[in-house]
C-alpha positions in Angstrom: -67.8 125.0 66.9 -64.7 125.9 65.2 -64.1 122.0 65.0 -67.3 120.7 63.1 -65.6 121.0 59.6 -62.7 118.4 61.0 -65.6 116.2 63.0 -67.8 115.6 59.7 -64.8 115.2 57.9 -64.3 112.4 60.2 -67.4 111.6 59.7 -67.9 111.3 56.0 -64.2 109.3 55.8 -66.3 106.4 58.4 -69.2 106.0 56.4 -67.0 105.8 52.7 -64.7 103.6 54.6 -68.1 101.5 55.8 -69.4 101.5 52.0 -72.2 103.7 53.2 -74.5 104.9 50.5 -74.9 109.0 50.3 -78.6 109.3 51.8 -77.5 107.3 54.7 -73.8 108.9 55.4 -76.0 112.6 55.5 -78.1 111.1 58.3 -74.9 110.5 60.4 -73.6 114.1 59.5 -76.6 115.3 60.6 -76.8 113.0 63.6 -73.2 113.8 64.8 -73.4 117.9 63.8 -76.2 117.7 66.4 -74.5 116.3 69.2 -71.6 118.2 68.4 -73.7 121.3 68.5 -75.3 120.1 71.5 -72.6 119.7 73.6 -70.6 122.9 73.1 -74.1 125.4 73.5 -75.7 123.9 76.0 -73.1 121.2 77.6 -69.9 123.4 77.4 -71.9 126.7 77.4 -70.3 128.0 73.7 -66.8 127.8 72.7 -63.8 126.5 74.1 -60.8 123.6 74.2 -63.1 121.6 76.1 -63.0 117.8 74.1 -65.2 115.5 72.3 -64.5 112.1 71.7 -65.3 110.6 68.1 -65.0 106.8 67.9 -66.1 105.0 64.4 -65.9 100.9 63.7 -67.4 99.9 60.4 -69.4 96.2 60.3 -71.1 94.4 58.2 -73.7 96.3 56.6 -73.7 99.2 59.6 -71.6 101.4 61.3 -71.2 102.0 65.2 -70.5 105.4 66.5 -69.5 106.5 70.1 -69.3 109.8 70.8 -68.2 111.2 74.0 -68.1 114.4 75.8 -66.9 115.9 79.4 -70.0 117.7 80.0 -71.7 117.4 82.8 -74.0 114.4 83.0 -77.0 114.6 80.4 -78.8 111.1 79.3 -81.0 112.5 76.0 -82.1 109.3 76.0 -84.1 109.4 79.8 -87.5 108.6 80.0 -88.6 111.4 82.3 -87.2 114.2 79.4 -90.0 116.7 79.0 -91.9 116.5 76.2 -90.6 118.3 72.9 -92.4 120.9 71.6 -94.9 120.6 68.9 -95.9 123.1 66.6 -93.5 124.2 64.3 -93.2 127.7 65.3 -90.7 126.7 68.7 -87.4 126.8 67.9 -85.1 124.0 69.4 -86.0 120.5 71.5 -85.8 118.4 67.8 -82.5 117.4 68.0 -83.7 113.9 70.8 -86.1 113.0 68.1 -83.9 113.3 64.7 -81.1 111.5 66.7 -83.3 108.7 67.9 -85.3 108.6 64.4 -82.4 108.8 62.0 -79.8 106.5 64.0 -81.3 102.8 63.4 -80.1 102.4 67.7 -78.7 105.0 70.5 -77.6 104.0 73.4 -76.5 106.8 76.5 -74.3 105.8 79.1 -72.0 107.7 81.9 -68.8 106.5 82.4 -65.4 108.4 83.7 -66.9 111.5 83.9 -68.2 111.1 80.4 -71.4 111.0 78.4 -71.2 108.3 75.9 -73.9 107.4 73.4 -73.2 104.3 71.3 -75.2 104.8 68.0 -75.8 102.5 65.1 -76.4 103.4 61.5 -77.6 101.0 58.7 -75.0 101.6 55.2 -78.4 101.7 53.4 -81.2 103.8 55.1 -84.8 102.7 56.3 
């Protein structure tokens, strides 16, 4: 966790460098602090030098995301993922839906002993 300050600094330099407006660069922080935060608690099981792989290419009007990690296979994306919870009272299982609503695609792959999702954001917001 000790990384996230360097990761969303990473983050924010993408979406100025893809003329993102500031309501639509937040949604990627919070997109990309999620994953982060999902990978080393549950994917990584808490701290450590394990790796994360943060890949940003600015396009017209958008900017494409991959993020990677070495954890073991997880596809957030699956079809047969349990339902999330829904009252507000449960804590945790929002993170699926913000991703997938916030992100204008997603896309989840496993490659090299890597989970990849390939996300899209909009540089003005829905």
């Amino acid at each position: 966790m000790s990384a996230l300050p360097d990761i969303l600094g990473c983050v924010r330099a993408a979406c100025r460098d893809a003329g993102m407006i500031a309501p639509a660069a937040l949604r990627v922080e919070l997109v990309i602090e999620e994953l982060f935060t999902n990978t080393v608690v549950h994917g990584y099981r808490g701290e450590c030098d394990h790796p994360v792989w943060l890949y940003a290419l600015p396009a017209p009007g958008a900017l494409w995301l991959t993020y990677q990690d070495a954890a073991s296979a997880f596809d957030p994306l699956a079809p047969d993922r349990p339902p999330e919870p829904q009252t507000p009272r449960e804590v945790g299982g929002q993170g699926i839906p913000l991703i997938r609503n916030l992100a204008t695609s997603v896309a989840y792959r496993r490659a090299d002993d890597r989970n990849i999702l390939t996300l899209l954001f909009a540089v003005t917001p829905r």
